[in-house]
C-alpha positions in Angstrom: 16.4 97.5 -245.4 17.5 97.7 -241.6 20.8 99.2 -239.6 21.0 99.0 -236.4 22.1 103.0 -236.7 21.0 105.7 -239.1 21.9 109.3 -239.4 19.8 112.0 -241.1 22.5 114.6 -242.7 25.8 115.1 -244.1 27.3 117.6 -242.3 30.1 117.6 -239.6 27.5 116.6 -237.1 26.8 113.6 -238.8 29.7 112.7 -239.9 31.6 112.5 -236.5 28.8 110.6 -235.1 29.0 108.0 -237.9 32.2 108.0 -237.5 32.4 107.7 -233.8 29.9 104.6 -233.7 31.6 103.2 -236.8 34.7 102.2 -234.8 32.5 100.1 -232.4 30.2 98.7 -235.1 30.3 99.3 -239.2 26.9 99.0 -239.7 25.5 102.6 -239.8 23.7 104.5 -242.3 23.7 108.4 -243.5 21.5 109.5 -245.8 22.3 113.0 -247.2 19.9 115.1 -249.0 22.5 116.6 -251.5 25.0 115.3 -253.9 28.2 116.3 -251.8 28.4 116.0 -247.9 29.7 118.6 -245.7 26.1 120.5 -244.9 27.1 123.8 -243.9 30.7 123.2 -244.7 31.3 122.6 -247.9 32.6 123.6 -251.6 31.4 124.1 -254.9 33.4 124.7 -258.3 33.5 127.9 -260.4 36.4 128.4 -262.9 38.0 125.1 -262.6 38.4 126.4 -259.1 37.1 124.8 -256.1 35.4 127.5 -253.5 34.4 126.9 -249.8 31.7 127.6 -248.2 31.2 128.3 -244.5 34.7 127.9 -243.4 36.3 130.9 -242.6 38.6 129.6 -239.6 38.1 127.1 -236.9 37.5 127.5 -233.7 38.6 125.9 -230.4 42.5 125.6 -231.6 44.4 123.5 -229.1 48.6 122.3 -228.9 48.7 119.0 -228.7 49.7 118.9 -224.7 46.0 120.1 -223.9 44.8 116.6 -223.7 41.0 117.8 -222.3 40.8 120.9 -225.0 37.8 120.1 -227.0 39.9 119.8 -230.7 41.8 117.2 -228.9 39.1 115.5 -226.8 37.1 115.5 -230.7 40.4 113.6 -232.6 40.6 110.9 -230.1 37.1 110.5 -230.1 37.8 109.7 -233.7 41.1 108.1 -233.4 42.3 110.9 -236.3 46.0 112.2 -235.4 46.5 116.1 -235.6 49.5 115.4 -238.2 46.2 114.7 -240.8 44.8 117.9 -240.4 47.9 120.4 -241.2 47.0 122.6 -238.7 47.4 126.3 -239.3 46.8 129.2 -236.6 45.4 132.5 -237.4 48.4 135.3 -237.4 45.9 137.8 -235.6 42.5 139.1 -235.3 40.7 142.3 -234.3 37.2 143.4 -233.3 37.1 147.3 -234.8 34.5 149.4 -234.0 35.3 152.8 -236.6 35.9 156.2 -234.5 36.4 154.0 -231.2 38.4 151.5 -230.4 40.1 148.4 -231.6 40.8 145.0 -229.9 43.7 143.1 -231.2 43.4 139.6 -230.3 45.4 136.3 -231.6 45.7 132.4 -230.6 47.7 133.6 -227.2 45.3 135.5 -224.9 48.2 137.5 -223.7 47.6 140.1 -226.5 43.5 140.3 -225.9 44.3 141.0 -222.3 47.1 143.2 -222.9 44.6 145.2 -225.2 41.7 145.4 -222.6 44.1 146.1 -219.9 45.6 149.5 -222.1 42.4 151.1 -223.5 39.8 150.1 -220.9 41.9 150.2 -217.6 39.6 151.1 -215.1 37.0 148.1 -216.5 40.2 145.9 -216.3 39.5 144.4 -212.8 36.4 143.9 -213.8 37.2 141.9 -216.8 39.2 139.3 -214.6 36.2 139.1 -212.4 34.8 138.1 -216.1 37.0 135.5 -216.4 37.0 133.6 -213.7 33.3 133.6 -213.8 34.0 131.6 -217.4 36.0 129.3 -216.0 33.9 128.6 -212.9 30.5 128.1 -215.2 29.4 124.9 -216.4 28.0 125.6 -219.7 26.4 122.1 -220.7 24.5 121.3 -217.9 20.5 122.4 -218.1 19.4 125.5 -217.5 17.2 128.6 -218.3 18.7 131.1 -220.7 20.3 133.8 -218.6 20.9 136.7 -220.4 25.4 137.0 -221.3 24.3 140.5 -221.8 23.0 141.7 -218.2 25.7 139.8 -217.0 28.3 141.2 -219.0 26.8 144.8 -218.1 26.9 143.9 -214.4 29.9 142.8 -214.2 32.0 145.0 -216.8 30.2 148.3 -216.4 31.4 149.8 -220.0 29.4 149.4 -222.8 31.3 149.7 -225.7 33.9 146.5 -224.1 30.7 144.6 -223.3 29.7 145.2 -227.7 33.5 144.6 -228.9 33.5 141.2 -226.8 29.6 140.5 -228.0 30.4 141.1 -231.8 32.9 138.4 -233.0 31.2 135.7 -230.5 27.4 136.4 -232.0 28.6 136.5 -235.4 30.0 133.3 -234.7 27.8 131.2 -232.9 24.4 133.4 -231.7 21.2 132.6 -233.2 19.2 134.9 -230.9 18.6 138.4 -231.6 20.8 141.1 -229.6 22.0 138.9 -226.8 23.2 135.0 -226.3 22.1 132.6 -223.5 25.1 132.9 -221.0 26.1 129.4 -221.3 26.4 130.3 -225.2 28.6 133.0 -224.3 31.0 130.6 -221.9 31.3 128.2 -225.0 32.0 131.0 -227.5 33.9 132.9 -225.2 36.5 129.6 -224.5 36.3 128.6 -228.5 37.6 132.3 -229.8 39.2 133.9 -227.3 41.5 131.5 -224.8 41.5 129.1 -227.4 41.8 130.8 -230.8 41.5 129.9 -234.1 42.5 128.2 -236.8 42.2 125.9 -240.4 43.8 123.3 -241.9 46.4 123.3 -244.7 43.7 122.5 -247.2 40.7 122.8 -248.5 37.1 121.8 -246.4 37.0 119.0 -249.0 40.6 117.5 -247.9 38.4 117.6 -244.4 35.2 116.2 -245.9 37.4 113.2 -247.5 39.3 112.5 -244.6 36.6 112.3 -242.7 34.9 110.0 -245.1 37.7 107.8 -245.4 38.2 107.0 -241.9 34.9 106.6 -241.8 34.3 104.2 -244.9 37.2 102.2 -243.6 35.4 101.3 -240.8 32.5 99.7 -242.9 30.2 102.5 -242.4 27.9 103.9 -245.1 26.7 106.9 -247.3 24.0 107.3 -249.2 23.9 111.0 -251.0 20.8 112.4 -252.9 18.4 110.4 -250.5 16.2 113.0 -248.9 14.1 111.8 -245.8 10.3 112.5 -246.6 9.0 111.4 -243.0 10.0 109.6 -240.1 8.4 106.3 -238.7 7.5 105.6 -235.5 4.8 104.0 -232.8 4.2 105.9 -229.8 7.6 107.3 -228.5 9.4 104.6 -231.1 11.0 105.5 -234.2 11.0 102.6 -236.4 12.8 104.0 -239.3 12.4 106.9 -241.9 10.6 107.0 -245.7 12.6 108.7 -248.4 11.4 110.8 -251.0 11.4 108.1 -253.3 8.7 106.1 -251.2 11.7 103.6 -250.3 11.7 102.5 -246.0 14.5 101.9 -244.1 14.3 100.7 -240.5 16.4 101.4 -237.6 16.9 100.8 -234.0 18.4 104.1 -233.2 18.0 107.3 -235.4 19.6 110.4 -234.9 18.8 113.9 -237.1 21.5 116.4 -237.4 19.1 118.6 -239.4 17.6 120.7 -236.3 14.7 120.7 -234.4 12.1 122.2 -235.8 13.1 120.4 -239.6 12.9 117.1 -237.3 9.7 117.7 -236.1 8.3 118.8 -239.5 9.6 115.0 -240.5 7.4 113.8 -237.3 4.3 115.3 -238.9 4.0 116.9 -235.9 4.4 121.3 -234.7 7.3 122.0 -232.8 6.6 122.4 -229.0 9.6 124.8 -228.7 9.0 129.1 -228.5 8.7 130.4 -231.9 12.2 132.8 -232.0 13.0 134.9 -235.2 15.4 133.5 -236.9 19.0 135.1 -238.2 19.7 135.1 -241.9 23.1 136.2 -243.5 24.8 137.2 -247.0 28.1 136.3 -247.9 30.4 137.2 -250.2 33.2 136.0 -251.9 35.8 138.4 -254.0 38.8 136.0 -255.5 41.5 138.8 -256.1 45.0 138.3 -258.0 47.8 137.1 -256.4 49.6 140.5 -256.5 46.9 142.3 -254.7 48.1 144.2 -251.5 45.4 144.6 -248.9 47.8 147.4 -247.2 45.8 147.6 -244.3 45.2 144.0 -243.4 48.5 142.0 -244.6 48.6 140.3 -241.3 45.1 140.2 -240.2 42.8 136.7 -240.6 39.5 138.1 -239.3 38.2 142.0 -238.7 34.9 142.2 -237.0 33.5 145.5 -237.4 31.1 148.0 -236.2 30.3 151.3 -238.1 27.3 152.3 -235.9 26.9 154.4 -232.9 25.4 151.3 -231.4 26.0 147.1 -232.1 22.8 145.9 -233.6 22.6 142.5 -234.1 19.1 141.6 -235.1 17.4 140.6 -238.4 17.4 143.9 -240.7 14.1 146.0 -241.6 15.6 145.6 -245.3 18.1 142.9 -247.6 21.0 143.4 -246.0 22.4 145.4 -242.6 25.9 146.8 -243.3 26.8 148.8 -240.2 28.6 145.4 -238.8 30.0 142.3 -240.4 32.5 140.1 -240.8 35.7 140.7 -243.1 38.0 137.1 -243.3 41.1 137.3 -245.3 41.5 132.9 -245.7 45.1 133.2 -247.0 45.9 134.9 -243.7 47.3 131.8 -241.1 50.6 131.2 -240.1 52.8 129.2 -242.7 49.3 128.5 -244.8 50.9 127.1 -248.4 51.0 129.9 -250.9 47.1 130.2 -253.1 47.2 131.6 -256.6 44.9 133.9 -255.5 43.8 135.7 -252.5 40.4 136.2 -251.0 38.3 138.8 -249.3 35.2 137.0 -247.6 32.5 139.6 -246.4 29.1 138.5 -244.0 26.7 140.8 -243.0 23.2 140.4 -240.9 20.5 139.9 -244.0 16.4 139.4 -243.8 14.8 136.2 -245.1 11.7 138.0 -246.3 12.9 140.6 -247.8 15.1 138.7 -249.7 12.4 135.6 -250.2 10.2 138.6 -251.7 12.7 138.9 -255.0 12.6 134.6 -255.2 9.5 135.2 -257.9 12.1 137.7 -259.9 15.3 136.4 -261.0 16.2 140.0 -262.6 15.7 141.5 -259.2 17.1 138.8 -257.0 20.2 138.8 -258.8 20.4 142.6 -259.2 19.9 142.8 -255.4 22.8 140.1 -255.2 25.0 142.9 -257.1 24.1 145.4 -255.2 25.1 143.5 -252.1 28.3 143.0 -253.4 29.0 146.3 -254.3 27.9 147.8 -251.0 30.0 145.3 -249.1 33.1 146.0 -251.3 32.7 149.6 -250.3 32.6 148.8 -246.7 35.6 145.9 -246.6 37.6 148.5 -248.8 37.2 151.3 -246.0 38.9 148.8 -243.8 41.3 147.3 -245.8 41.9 149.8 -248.5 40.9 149.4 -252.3 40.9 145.8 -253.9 37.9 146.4 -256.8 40.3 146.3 -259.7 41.8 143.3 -258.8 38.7 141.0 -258.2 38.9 138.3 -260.8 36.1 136.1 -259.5 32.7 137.2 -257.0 29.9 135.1 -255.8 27.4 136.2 -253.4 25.4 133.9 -251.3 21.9 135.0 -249.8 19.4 133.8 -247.2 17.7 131.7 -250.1 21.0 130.3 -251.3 21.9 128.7 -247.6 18.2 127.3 -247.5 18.5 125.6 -250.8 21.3 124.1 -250.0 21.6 123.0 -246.1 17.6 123.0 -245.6 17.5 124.8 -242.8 14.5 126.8 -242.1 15.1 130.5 -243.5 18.9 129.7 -244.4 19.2 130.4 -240.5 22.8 128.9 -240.4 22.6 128.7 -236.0 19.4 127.7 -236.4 17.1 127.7 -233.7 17.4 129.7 -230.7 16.2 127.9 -228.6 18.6 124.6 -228.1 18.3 121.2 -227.0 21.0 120.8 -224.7 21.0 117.1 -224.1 19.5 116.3 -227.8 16.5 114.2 -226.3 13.3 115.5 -227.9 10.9 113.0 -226.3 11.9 109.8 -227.9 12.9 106.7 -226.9 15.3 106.0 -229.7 15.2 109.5 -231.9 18.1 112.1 -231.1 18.7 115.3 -232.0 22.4 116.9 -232.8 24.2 119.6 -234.3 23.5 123.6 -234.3 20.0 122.9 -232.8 21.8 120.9 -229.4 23.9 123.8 -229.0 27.4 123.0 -229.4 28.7 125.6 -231.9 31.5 125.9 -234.3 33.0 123.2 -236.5 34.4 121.4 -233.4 31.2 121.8 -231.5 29.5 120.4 -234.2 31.7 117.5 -234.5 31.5 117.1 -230.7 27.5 117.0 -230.6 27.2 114.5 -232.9 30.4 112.6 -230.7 28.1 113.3 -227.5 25.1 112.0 -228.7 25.8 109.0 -229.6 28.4 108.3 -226.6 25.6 109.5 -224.2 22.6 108.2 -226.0 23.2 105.1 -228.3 26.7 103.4 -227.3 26.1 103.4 -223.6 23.1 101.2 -224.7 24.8 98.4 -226.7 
C-alpha cells in the first residue's frame, strides 16, 4: 500500500494536519494506535456517562474580528466556521497562593491588570515593562532556551508576582522542571492571559467528530488500532513505516505527531537530544450531584493554587506533590448548557517511578489511587468548601494511566523538554509535530500539525 501522505497519531496534531492537507489532496493516511482518536484529548465511558480526558478549557480564545489570533488563523486553516464549535468563555479564573495573595483574572485582561496594579503597586511599572517585552518577542523563531524565570526576576523584582504568573502558565504548557524556555513563556503568556480561555458547548468528542467529518469528507483516511512498529527509510529517506502486524505502507512524506524521542525509538536509533527529566501528573475526577453548591467557587472555572512557602514545580520525591495544583470546575463557562451533574477536576505534580514501582501490585497501585483521591479532595475542599457527600462518581488517572493510553514516554503529557521548533529532525521527508515542536495547548497543537505540513510538505507539491 502507498499515500503520497501519512500521519503517525490520532490526536489534535494529527488530525489538523490531515485535515489541512486533505483539502488540497484526499489521499492521506493516519494510523492511530488506539481504538478512539483524540490522543491526549479524549473520552472514555463509565455509567452510561461519557467522561473527558485532558480538556479542562481551551486556550488562545479569540472574537471573531481578530482575524491573526491563532483560534482564528487555526479555523481558516481548516475552513471550519466558529458557529460549529459553540464557543463558551470561562466566567473567571484565579491563581491563589493560601495566606498571600490572589490574582483574579478572566478572558478581558482589564481585570488581571487591575489586580497586579492593586496588590503589587510598586512592581506595576514593572509589569508593563513585562508586557511590552511579550509583544516585542518573536517566540517561533530559533533560539537557545533563555531562562522566563531570570527574566521575569529582572524585570519584575517581586518574587511571589513572578510564582503567581509562573503557576497557571507551567501547569499548562511547561515540561521543564522549575522554569520555561522564555519563548514558552511568550506563547503561554499570550494563550492564557491576553487571550483567555475557553470550551465548546459539548463534549471533546463533538470536537473529535467534527473534526473527523470535515476531514473524511474530504477523502482522507483513518485507520485506528494500527500501531507503527518501525519506520522505513534509506539514508535520510523515509520510505514508509511497518505496523505491528508486519503489514508496510509506503509514503512520500511522513509526519509523527507522537514526539521526538518515541519517533526516534521507531528509527531504531537513540535520541541525539539532552536527556531532561520528565513531568508526570495525577488527575482526578469527582462527578458531584447536580444540587451540589461549591460555595466558594460558584463563579470560578479554574483555581491554580499554592499552599507552600515556596512554588515548586518539579517531579516529587514521592507519588504525588500536593502543595500546588490545579482545581477546574468544567460546568463553570458563560452560558455552557445545563449538565446533570457537576464536576470537580483536580491535577497535581506526580513521579513516574514511584508510581511505576506499585505497576507489579494492583492492590497497592489502586490503594495509592485512593489515597490520591482522598488527599486531593481534602485540598480542593479547603478551597472550595466541602463536596465529599455529594460525589456520585470518582476516577483517578496516574502517570501509568496517561502512558498506556497516549504512549508517551513516562505519561509525560508536554513531553520533552527540549522542543523541535521547526519539526525537522534530520530527514528529508520525516517531520515531527505536536507537544515535542513546541506549540502548546489544544490550539497549538492543532496549529503545529497546520505548520508543518504548510511549511514542510505543501510548499513542495
Amino acid at each position: 500500500m502507498h499515500v503520497p501522505f501519512l500521519i503517525i497519531g490520532g490526536g489534535l496534531s494529527g488530525l489538523a494536519a490531515a485535515l489541512r492537507f486533505a483539502r488540497f489532496l484526499p489521499d492521506v493516511l493516519i494510523l492511530e494506535k488506539h481504538s478512539r482518536v483524540g490522543g491526549l484529548n479524549s473520552y472514555y465511558y463509565r455509567n452510561n456517562r461519557l467522561f473527558e480526558t485532558g480538556l479542562h478549557a481551551i486556550t488562545n480564545y479569540a472574537p471573531a474580528k481578530t482575524k491573526n489570533a491563532p483560534l482564528n488563523r487555526l479555523l481558516r486553516q481548516l475552513k471550519i466556521k466558529r458557529n460549529e464549535l459553540d464557543l463558551h468563555q470561562q466566567i473567571e479564573s484565579e491563581v491563589r497562593f493560601l495566606n498571600q495573595e490572589a490574582l483574579r483574572f478572566s478572558n478581558d485582561f482589564s481585570l488581571l491588570d487591575a489586580e497586579i496594579a492593586a496588590k503589587f503597586p510598586t512592581s506595576y511599572n514593572r509589569f508593563r515593562q513585562l508586557l511590552q517585552q511579550i509583544e516585542d518577542y518573536d517566540p517561533f523563531r530559533p533560539a537557545p532556551f533563555i531562562s522566563a524565570k531570570k527574566i521575569l526576576h529582572e524585570t519584575l523584582g517581586d518574587k511571589l508576582l513572578v510564582d503567581m504568573l509562573l503557576c497557571p502558565l507551567m501547569y499548562y504548557g511547561s515540561s521543564l522542571e522549575n522554569d520555561m524556555d522564555f519563548g514558552q513563556f511568550v506563547i503561554m503568556f499570550r494563550a492564557i492571559f491576553l487571550e483567555g480561555m475557553f470550551r465548546p458547548g459539548g463534549t471533546i468528542k463533538d470536537l473529535l467528530d467534527l473534526l473527523l467529518n470535515h476531514y473524511r469528507d474530504y477523502g482522507g483516511k483513518i485507520r485506528t488500532k494500527a500501531a507503527v512498529s518501525h519506520i522505513l527509510y534509506s539514508g535520510k529517506k523515509v520510505i514508509g513505516v511497518e505496523l505491528t502486524n508486519g503489514e508496510e505502507i509506503r509514503c512520500d512524506y511522513l509526519l509523527s505527531t507522537i514526539g521526538s524521542e518515541e519517533t526516534f525509538a521507531l528509527l531504531d536509533k537513540p535520541s541525539p537530544l539532552e536527556s531532561l527529566p520528565r513531568l508526570g501528573f495525577v488527575e482526578t475526577i469527582f462527578e458531584l450531584s447536580p444540587e451540589t453548591s461549591l460555595e466558594h467557587s460558584e463563579n470560578r472555572t479554574i483555581i491554580f493554587y499554592n499552599s507552600s512557602k515556596t512554588f515548586s514545580y518539579q517531579q516529587p520525591q514521592s507519588l504525588v506533590d500536593f502543595d500546588s495544583g490545579v482545581i477546574c470546575m468544567p460546568q463553570n463557562f458563560q452560558d455552557l448548557p445545563p449538565s446533570p451533574f457537576k464536576e470537580v477536576r483536580t491535577t497535581h505534580l506526580a513521579s513516574y517511578d514511584q508510581w511505576y514501582n506499585l505497576h507489579d501490585n494492583q492492590s497497592s497501585y489502586n490503594s495509592a489511587k485512593d489515597d490520591t483521591a482522598l488527599a486531593s479532595r481534602e485540598v480542593a475542599e479547603k478551597i472550595l468548601g466541602n463536596f465529599a457527600e455529594n460525589i456520585v462518581y470518582r476516577d483517578t488517572f496516574t502517570p501509568l494511566t496517561i502512558e498506556r493510553f497516549t504512549a508517551k514516554k513516562q505519561g509525560a503529557i508536554y513531553g520533552n523538554p527540549v522542543k523541535i521548533k521547526d519539526g525537522d529532525i534530520g530527514y528529508d521527508n520525516l517531520f515531527l509535530a505536536g507537544t515535542d515542536q513546541g506549540f502548546l495547548g489544544i490550539v497549538g497543537s492543532m496549529l503545529s500539525g497546520v505548520s508543518i505540513v504548510n511549511q514542510h510538505i505543501l510548499s513542495r507539491l
